[in-house]
Every structure is written in C-alpha cells, then in structure tokens.
KETIMAR-645945 format. One record per residue (C-alpha): residue in three letters; chain; x, y, z. Coordinates in pm, 1 decimal. Example, Ala and Ser with C-alpha at 12.3 -4.5 7.8 and 13.67 -1.06 7.14 Angstrom:
REM residues 2
+------+------+----------+----------+----------+
! code ! unit !        x !        y !        z !
+------+------+----------+----------+----------+
!  ALA !    A !   1230.0 !   -450.0 !    780.0 !
!  SER !    A !   1367.0 !   -106.0 !    714.0 !
+------+------+----------+----------+----------+
END
This chain:
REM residues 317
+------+------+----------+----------+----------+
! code ! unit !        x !        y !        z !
+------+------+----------+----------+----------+
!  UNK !    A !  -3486.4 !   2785.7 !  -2746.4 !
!  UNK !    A !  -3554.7 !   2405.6 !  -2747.4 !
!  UNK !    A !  -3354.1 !   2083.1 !  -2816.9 !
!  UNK !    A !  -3302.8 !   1759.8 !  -2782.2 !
!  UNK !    A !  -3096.5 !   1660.7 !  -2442.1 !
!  UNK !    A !  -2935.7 !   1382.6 !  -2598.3 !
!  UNK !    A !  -2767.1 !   1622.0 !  -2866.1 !
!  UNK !    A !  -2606.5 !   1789.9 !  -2536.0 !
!  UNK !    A !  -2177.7 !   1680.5 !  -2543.2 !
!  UNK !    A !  -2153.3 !   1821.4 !  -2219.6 !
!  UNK !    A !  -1997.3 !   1585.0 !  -1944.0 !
!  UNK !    A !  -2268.4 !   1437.9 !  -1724.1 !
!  UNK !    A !  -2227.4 !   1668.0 !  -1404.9 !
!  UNK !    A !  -2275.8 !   1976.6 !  -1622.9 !
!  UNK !    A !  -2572.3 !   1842.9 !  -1727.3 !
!  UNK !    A !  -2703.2 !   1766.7 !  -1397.9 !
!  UNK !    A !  -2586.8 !   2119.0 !  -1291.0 !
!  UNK !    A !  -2799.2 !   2307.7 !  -1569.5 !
!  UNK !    A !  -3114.1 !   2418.5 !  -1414.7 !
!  UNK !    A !  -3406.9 !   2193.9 !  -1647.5 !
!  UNK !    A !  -3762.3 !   2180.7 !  -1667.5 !
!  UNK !    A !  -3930.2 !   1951.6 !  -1927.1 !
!  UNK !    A !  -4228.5 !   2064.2 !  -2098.3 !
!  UNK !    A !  -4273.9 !   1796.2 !  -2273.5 !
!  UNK !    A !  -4181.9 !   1404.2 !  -2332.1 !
!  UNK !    A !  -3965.4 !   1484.2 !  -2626.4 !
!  UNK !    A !  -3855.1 !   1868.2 !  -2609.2 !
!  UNK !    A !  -3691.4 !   2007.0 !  -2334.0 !
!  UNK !    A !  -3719.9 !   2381.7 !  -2286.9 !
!  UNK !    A !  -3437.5 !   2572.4 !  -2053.1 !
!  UNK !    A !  -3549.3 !   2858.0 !  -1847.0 !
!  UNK !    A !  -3280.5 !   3143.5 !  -1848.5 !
!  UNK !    A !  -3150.0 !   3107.2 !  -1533.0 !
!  UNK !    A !  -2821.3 !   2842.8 !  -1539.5 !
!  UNK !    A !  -2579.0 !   2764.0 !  -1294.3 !
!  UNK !    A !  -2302.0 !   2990.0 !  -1257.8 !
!  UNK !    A !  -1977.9 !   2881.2 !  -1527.0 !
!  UNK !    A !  -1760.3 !   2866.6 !  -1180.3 !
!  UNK !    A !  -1974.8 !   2665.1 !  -1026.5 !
!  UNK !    A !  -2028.1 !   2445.5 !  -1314.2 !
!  UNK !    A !  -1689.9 !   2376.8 !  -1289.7 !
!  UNK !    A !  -1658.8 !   2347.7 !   -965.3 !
!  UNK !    A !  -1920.7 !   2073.3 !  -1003.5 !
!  UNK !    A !  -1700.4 !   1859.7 !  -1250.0 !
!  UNK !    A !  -1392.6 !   1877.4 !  -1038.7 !
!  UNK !    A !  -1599.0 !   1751.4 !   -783.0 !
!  UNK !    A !  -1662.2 !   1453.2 !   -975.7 !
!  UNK !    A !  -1329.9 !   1383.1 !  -1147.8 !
!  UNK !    A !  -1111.0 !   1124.1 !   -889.8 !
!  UNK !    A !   -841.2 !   1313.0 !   -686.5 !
!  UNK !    A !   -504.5 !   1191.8 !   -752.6 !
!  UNK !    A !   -295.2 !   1247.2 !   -395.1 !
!  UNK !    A !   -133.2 !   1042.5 !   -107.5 !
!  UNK !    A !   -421.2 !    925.0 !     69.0 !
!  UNK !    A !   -467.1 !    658.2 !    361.8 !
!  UNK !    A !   -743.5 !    606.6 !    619.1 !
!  UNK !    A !   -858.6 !    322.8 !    846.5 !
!  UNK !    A !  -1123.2 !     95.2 !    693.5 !
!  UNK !    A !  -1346.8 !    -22.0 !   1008.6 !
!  UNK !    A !  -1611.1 !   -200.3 !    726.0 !
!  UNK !    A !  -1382.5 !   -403.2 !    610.8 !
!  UNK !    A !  -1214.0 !   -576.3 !    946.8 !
!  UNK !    A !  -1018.0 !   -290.2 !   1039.1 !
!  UNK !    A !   -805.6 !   -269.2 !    771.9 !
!  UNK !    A !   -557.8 !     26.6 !    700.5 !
!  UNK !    A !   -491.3 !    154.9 !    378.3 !
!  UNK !    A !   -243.1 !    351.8 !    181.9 !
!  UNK !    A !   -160.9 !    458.7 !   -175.8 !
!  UNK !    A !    -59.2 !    751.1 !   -402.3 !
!  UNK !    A !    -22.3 !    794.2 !   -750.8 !
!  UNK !    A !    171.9 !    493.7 !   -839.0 !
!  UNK !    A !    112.2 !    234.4 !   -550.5 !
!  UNK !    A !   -157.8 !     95.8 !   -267.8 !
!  UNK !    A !   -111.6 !   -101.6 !     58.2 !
!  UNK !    A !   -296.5 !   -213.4 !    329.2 !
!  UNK !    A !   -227.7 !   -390.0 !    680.9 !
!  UNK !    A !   -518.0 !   -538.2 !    923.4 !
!  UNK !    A !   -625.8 !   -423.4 !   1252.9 !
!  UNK !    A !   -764.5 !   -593.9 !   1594.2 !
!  UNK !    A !  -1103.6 !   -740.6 !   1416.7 !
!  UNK !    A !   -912.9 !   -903.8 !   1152.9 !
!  UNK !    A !   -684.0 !  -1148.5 !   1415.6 !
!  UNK !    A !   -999.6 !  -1383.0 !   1416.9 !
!  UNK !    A !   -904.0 !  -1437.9 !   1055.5 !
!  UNK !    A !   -539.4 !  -1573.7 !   1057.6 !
!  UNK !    A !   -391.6 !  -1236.8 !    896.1 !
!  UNK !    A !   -138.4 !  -1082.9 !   1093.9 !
!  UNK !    A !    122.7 !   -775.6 !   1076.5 !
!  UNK !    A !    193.1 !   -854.4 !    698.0 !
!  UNK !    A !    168.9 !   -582.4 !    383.8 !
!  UNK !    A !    -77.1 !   -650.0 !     93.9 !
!  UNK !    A !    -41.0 !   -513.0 !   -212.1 !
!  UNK !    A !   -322.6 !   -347.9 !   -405.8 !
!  UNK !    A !   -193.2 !   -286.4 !   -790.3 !
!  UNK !    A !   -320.3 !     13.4 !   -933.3 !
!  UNK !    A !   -282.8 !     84.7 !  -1361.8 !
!  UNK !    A !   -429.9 !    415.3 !  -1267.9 !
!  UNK !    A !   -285.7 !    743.4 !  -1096.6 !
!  UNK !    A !   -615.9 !    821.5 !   -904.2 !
!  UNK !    A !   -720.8 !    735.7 !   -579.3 !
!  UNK !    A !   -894.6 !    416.4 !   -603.7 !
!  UNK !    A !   -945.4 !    310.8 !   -210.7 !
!  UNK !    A !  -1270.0 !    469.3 !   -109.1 !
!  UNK !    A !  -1401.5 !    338.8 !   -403.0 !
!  UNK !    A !  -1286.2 !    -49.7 !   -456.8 !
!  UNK !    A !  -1434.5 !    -33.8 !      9.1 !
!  UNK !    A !  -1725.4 !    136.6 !   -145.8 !
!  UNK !    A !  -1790.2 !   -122.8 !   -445.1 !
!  UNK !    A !  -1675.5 !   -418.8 !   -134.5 !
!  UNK !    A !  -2013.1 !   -322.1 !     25.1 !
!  UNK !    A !  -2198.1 !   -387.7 !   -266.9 !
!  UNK !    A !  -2048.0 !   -711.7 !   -334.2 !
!  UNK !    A !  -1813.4 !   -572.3 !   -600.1 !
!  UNK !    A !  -1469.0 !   -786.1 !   -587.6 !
!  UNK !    A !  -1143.8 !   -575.0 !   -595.6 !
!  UNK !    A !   -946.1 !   -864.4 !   -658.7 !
!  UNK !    A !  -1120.0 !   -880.8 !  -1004.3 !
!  UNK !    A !   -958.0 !   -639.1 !  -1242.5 !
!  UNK !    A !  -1225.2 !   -354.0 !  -1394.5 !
!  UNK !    A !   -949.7 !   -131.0 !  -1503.0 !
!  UNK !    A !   -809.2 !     30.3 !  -1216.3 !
!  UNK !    A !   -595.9 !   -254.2 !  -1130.3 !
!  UNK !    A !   -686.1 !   -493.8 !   -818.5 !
!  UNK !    A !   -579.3 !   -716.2 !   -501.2 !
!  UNK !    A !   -439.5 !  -1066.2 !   -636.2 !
!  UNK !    A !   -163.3 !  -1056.7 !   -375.0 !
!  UNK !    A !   -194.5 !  -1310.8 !    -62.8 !
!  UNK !    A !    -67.2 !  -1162.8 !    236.1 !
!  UNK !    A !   -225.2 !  -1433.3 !    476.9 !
!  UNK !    A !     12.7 !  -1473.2 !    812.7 !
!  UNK !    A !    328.3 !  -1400.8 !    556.7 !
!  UNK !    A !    574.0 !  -1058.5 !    546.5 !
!  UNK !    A !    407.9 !   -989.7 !    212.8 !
!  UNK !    A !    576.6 !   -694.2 !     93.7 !
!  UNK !    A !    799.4 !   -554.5 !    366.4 !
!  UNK !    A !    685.0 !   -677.4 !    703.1 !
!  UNK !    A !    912.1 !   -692.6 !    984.1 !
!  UNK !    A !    915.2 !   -927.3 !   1259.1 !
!  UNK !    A !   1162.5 !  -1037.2 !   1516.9 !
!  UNK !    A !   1449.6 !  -1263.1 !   1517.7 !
!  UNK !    A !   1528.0 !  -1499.4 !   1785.4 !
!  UNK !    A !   1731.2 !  -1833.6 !   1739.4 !
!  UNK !    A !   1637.0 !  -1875.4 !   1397.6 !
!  UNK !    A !   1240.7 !  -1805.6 !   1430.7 !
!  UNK !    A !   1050.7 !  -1498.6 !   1343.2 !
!  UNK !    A !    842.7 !  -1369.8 !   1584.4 !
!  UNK !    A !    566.4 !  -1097.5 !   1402.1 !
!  UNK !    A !    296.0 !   -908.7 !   1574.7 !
!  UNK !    A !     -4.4 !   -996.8 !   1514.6 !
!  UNK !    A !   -209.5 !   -654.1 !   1393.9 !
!  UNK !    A !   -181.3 !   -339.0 !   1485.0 !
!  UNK !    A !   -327.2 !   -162.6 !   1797.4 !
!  UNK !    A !   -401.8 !    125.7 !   1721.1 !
!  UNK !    A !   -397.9 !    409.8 !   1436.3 !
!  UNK !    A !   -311.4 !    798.0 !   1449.1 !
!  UNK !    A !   -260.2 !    985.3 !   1078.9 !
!  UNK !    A !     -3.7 !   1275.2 !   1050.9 !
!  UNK !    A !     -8.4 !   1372.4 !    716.9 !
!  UNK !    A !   -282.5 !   1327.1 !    415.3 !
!  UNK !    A !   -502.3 !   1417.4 !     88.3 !
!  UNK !    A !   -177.3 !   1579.7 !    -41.4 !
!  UNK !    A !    189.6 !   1518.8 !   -191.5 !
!  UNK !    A !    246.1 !   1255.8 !    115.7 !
!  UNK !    A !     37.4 !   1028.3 !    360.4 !
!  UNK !    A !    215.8 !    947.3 !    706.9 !
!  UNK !    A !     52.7 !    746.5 !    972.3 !
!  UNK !    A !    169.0 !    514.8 !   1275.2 !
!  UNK !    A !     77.0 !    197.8 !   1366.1 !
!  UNK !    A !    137.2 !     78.2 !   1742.7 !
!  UNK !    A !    221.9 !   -326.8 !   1763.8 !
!  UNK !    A !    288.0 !   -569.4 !   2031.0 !
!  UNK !    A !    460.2 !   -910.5 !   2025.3 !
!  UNK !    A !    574.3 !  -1165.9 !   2298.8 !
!  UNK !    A !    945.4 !  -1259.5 !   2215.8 !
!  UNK !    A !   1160.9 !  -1496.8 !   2416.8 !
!  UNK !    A !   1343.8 !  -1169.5 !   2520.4 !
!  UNK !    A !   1037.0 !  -1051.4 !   2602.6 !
!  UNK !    A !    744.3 !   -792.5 !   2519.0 !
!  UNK !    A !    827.6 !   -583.7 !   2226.0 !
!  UNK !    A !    637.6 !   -320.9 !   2153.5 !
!  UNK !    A !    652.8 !    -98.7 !   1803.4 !
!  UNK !    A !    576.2 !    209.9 !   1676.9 !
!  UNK !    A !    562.7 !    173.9 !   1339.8 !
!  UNK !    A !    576.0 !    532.9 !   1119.4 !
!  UNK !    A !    466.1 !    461.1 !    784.4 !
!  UNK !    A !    537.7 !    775.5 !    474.4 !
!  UNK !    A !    473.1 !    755.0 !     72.2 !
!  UNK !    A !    509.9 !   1038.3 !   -111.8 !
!  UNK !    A !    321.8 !   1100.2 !   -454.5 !
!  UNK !    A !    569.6 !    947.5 !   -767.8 !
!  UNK !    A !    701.0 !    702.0 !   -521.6 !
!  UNK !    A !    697.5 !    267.3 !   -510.9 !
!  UNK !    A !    848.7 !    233.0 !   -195.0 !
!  UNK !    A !    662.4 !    363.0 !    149.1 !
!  UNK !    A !    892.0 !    467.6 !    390.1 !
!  UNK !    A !    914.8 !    285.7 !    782.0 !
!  UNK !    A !   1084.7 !    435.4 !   1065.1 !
!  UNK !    A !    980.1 !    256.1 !   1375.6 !
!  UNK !    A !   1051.7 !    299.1 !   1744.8 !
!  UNK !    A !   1110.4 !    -52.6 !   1936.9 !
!  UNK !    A !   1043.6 !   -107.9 !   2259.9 !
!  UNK !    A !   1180.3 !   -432.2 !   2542.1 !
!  UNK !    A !    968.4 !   -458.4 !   2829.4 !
!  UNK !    A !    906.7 !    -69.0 !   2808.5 !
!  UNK !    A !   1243.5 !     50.0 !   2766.1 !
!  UNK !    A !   1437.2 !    138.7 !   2436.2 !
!  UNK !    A !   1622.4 !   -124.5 !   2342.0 !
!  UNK !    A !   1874.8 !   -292.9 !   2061.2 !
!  UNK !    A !   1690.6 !   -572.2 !   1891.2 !
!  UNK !    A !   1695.9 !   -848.7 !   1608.4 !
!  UNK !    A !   1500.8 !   -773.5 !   1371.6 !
!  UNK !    A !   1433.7 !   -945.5 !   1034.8 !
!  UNK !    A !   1274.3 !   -763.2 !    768.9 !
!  UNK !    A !   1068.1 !  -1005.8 !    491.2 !
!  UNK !    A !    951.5 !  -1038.5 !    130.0 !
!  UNK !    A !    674.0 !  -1345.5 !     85.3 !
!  UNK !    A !    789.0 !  -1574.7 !   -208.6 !
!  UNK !    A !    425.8 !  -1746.1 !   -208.9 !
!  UNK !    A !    523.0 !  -2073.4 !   -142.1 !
!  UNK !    A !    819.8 !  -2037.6 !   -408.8 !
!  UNK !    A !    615.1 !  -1928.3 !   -685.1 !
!  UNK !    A !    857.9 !  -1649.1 !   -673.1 !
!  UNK !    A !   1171.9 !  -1582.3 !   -734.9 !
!  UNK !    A !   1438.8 !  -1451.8 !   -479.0 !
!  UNK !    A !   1748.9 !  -1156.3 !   -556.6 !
!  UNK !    A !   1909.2 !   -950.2 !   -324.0 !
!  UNK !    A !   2211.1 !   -735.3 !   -311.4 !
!  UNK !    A !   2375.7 !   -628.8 !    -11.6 !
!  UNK !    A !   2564.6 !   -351.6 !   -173.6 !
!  UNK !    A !   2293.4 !   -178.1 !   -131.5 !
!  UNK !    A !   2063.0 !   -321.1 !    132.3 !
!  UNK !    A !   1816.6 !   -471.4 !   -112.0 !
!  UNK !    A !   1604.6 !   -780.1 !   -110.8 !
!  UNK !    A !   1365.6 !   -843.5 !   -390.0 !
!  UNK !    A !   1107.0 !  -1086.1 !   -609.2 !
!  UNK !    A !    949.1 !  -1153.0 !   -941.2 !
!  UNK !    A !    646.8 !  -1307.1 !   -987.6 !
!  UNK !    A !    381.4 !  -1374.2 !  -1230.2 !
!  UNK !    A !     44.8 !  -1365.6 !  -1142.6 !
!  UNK !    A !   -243.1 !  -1369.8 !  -1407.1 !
!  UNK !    A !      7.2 !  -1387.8 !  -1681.1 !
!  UNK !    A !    187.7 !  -1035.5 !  -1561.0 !
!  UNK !    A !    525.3 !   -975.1 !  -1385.4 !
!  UNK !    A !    522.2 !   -881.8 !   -991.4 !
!  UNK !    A !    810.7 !   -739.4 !   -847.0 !
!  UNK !    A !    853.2 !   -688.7 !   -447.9 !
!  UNK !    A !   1154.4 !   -547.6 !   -269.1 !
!  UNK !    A !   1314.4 !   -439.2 !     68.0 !
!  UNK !    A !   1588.7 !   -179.9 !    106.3 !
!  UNK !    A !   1771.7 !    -47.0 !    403.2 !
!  UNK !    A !   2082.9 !    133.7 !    467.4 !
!  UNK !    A !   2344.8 !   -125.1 !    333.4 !
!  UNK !    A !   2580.8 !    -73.3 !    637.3 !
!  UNK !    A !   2336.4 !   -224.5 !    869.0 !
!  UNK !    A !   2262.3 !   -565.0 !    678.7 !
!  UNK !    A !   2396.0 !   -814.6 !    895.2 !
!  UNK !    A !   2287.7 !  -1087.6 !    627.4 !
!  UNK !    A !   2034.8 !  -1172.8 !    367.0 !
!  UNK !    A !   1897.9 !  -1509.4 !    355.8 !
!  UNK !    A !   1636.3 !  -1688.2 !    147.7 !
!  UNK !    A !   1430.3 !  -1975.4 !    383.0 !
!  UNK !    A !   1190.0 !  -2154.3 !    211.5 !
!  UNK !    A !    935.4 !  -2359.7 !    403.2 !
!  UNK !    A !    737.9 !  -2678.5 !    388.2 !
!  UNK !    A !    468.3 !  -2473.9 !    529.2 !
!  UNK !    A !    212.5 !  -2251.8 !    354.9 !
!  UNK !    A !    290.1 !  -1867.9 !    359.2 !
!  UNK !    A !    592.6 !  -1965.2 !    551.4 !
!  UNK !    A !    860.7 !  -1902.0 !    294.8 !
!  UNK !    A !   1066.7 !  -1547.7 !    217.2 !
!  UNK !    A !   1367.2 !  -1383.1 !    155.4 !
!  UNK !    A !   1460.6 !  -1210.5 !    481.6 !
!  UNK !    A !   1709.9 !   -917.1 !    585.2 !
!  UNK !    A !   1843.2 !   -908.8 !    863.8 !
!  UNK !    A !   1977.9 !   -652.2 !   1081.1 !
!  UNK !    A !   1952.5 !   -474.8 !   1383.4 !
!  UNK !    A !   1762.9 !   -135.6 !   1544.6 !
!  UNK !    A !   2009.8 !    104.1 !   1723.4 !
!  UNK !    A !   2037.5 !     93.4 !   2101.2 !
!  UNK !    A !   1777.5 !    333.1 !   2147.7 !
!  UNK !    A !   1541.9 !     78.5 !   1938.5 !
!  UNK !    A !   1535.2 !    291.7 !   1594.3 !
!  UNK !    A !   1476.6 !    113.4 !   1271.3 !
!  UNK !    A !   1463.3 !    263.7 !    882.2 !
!  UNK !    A !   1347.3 !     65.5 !    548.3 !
!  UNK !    A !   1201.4 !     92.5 !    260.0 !
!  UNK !    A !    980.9 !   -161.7 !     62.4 !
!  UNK !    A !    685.9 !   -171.0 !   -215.1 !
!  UNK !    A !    636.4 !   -315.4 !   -536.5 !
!  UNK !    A !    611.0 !   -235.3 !   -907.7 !
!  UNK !    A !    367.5 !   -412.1 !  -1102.6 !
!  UNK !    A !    406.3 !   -500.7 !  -1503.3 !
!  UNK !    A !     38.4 !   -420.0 !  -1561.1 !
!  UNK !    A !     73.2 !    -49.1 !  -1455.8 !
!  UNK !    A !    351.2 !     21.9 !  -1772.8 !
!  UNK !    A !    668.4 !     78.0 !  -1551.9 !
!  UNK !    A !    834.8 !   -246.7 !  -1479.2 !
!  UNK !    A !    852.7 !   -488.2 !  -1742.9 !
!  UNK !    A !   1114.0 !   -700.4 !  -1578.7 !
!  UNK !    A !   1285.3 !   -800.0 !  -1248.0 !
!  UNK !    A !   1629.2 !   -642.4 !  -1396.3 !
!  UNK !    A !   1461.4 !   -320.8 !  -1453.1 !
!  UNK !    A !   1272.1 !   -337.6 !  -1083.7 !
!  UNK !    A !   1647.4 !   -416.4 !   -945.6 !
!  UNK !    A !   1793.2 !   -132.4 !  -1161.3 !
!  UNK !    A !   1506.2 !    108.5 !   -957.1 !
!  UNK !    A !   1543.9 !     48.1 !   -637.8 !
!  UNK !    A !   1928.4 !    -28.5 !   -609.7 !
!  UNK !    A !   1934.9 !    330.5 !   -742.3 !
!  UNK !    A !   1688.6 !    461.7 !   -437.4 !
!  UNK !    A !   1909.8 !    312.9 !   -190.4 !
!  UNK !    A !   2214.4 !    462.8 !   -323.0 !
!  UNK !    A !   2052.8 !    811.1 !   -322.5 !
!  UNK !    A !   1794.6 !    811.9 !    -66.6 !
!  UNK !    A !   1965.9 !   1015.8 !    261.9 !
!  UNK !    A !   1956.2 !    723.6 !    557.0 !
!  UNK !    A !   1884.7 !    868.5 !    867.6 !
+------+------+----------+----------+----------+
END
C-alpha cells in the first residue's frame, strides 16, 4: 500500500511512532510491522503536558523555587539570587492554561525565550523585587519590617500529583534577635491560594513573635481592601490592560490589625496583616492571586467574594 504522508491526520507522535521507510522522494511505502496501538498511545500521552501540582528548585535560573497547579504558579529565590536585590518575596507567574507550564517557560529561558511575554500560556509581568509580593511574611519590630533575605535551603514532601508541599528554611537578624523559619509551603490542584505553616525560631528556641504578613501595592498602582472578619487582605490591579487580584488570609481571631503603609520608596509600599505566631513559634496563612486573563476573576468584588468564602470554611489549625 502507498500514500502520501502529508494525507496522514494522525497527531505528530503517532507519526513518528509508525515504523517508515521511504522508497522514494514522493511515495512512501510502510513495511508491515507498526508499533504496537498501546504503545502508540503511550507515545502521545507522553507528549501531551501533565496537568498536576508540581514544584522543583530551578538552579539555572539563580536558584529559584517554583510552584503551580492547575490554576496558579509561584516562585521565591534562593542563595545565588541575593546578589540581585530580590529577597524572601512571592512572584506570581499567571497561567490561562491548566497544564504545567514551569519546566517549559526554564526550558524556553535558556534559549532566550521571555516568559514575561505572553505566547498563550500566560506569563511573569509581576515585580516582586525586595517587596512581599503576594504573601510574604517578614517581621515586625517598632514599626519596621524585617524579611529574610532568600531561602537556605530546599527539601520537597509531596509532588507530580493532586498537591505539591515543600519547605523552605530562612534566617533574619531582628532587633530581638536571630529568627530563624521553617517555612512549609502546600497547593492543592483547583486551588488559588498555597497554603504556609511555618515554624519560628528566637535565638534557637521556639518562640512568640511579631510577625507581619504583606501584599505589594507596586508603588500604589494598586488598590488596597481588607476585611478583618475574616482575616483577609487583598489588591486589584491592572497590568497590560487586565485585572490582578492578590490576597492574604489567616484565621480572623489572630489579626491583631490590618494596615495599608504606602512608601516614598520603590517596592516599599503594601497592605500588611499583622499578627502574631503562638508561643511555640507556629504560624498559618493563606495567600495567591487570581488573574482576569485566565477567565475566573473578572473583578476585585468577585476575588473578595472567593477568598472571604475560603477563610470562612477552610479548618484553621
């Protein structure tokens, strides 16, 4: 039997799985002997992008550490990135697609393809810089934030499935004095917000601390809400002509105030919440973002609307 390949409507890894040999410049002729259906298939899933909680650290790209699922991506910077400026803050990679897109926008970096330019998978516009972005803590001593710088050190609990969980270690230098953190990090698959429960440290010893939890406002390009009802801190913000909304929730009977501080200087200003870990140094939050250019969240009300509900029904520990 002979035809021409180009008549094939077979998905591009079939093709390659079929066993070929051209006879000629113009005619192909198959020999009998093809690739198992199961394996054909297998073949195709191999190619199609895995949708699942996924997170890894990124030494090519300054020791960065990145998370996402379905709905969401993050990243924070490790020890070669503190040359740079960036510190303990969150960036926020916005995905319009329920894939995982990390290993490929690192692998495309390499080649000197730009995730903050938007292909169709969504991309990084959001500046982090030495800001909270979205959710970092820091803290709070006579009215001035103290944040780590970046993170220590990296061990991975849980991944490639329904959930990614990972810790972070940090250290800071406080008036108090040293602080150190163990920062657990969770996101489930269907989820905006990532989950922190972190372990504080004084000098060694478990401790009760200040600590003020952030959203970045951009230098006031964004606008600040909060509601203490439920624990919540949040922003809107346009960028490249689509809506940007950030928030912060924790257990509303441990807000010991909300406060919006702008700043004369750059990445400086936020909307801050601030309460306290528990005498043995334990701290719980949410925080994470929904973007207008994934479908979702076409306003800050509706944003709001989402994650006062997740406060009211997520179990506090």
């Amino acid at each position: 039997m002979s035809f021409s390949f180009s008549t094939l409507h077979l998905p591009t890894a079939v093709k390659v799985a079929l066993s070929v040999s051209c006879l000629s410049a113009t005619l192909v002729a198959c020999s009998n002997t093809a690739t198992p259906v199961n394996e054909q298939a297998k073949s195709v899933e191999a190619a199609q992008p895995k949708v699942m909680a996924y997170g890894r650290h990124v030494p090519e790209r300054v020791d960065d550490f990145t998370w996402e699922n379905d709905k969401v991506a993050f990243r924070v910077y490790g020890p070669a990135a503190k040359p740079t400026g960036i510190s303990s803050g969150v960036d926020a990679w916005l995905k319009k697609v329920d894939y995982s897109i990390i290993d490929k926008w690192y692998a495309g970096y390499l080649k000197g393809v730009s995730y903050h330019e938007d292909r169709g998978e969504g991309y990084d516009p959001y500046h982090t810089g030495p800001s909270r972005g979205v959710g970092g803590s820091a803290v709070w001593v006579d009215g001035k934030a103290y944040a780590a710088t970046n993170w220590l050190t990296y061990k991975v609990h849980q991944n490639k499935g329904d959930a990614v969980s990972f810790t972070l270690t940090y250290e800071v230098e406080t008036p108090l004095g040293q602080v150190a953190e163990d920062k657990t990090i969770t996101l489930k698959l269907g989820e905006q917000l990532y989950h922190v429960q972190s372990k504080f440290t004084l000098d060694g010893k478990p401790a009760k601390l200040p600590i003020a939890i952030g959203l970045a406002t951009h230098d006031e390009k964004a606008a600040v809400y909060s509601n203490k009802s439920t624990g919540r801190i949040s922003t809107w913000e346009v960028i490249h002509e689509q809506g940007l909304a950030t928030g912060v929730i924790i257990n509303p009977a441990l807000v010991e105030d909300i406060k919006h501080l702008p700043s004369p200087t750059v990445d400086e200003s936020h909307i801050w919440v601030f309460t306290n870990t528990s005498d043995q140094g334990d701290l719980e939050y949410r925080a994470g973002f929904g973007w207008q250019g994934a479908g979702e969240f076409n306003s800050i009300d509706s944003w709001n609307r989402y994650i006062d509900k997740q406060s009211q029904t997520f179990s506090w520990q």
